[in-house]
C-alpha positions, 0 to 999 in steps of 0.5 A: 891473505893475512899470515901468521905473525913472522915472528912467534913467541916462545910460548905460542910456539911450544904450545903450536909444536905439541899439536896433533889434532886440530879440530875447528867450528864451521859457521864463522871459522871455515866459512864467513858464518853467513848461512844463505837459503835459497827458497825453493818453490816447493817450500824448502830451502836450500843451504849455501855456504861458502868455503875459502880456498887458501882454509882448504889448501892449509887443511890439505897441509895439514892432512899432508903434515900427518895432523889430524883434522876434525870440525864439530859444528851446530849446524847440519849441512850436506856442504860441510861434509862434502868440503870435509870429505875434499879436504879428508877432514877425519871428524866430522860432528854434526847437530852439537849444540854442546860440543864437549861430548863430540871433543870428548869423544875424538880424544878417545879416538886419537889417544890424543891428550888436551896438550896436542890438540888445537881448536879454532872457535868463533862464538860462546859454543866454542868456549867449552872446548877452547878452555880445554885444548892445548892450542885454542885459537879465535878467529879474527872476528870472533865473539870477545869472550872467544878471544879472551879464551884464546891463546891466539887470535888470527889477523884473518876473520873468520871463512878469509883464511883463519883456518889457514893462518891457524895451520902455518902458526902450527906447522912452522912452530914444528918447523916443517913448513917449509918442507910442506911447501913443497908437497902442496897440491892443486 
């Protein structure tokens, strides 16, 4: 699985220390964005996704490490709140074609300033938080536009290990990795 880059920029790294908050999309960051439906015979479908468990033990990092964690996605899935609830994910923001007003909302609700907060995006929806965030991260595979907004872009593409690349860029730029090693669960 790809890794943050041994050796982080000044720059990146003062921006990685301030977070507090790290907030990300579903579809094509915490999973591949493929959304698999499964016809059933009575006409309906059901959802699959598929979540990547080194993004789950680096979110669990996370919530150990005291961040606060929220995901504001498109899309509505019984699959995302149930990973969310493993993963004690905080905000869980559903049906938000226009994600400023859920970002807006979970400032107020952390009492967090843009400077603390990390957002990980892959597609033009993305952007209007990114622009925002103190930390705006594109996923390996994200959409160009995506990438030219952000201040850092994973080697790992998008449901393979972002949101975990994501989480060791921040924690070992506050330089407590570390000793969250250490803390790491099954």
């Amino acid at each position: 699985m790809p890794k943050p880059p041994s050796k982080i920029s000044p720059a990146l790294a003062k921006r990685a220390k301030q977070i507090k908050v790290f907030l990300m999309d579903v579809d094509g960051t915490i999973t591949t964005g493929a959304v698999t439906l499964l016809s059933q015979p009575d006409g309906s479908a059901l959802e699959i996704k598929t979540f990547d468990a080194h993004d789950g033990q680096g979110l669990s990092l996370a919530h150990t490490a005291g961040l606060r964690t929220g995901v504001i996605t498109g899309r509505e899935s019984a699959a995302t709140r149930r990973r969310a609830r493993e993963l004690n994910i905080e905000f869980v923001y559903e049906k938000q074609p226009h994600k400023i007003a859920a970002y807006e909302e979970i400032l107020k609700k952390t009492g967090a300033a843009e400077s603390e907060v990390a957002y990980l995006g892959d597609d033009l929806p993305d952007l209007t938080v990114m622009r925002r965030v103190g930390l705006a991260v594109a996923v390996g595979d994200a959409a160009i536009e995506v990438k030219q907004a952000a201040h850092y872009i994973t080697k790992a593409i998008g449901g393979k290990g972002a949101a975990r690349e994501t989480v060791e860029l921040i924690l070992k730029s506050k330089g407590i990795w570390e000793q969250m090693i250490d803390k790491a669960r099954a």
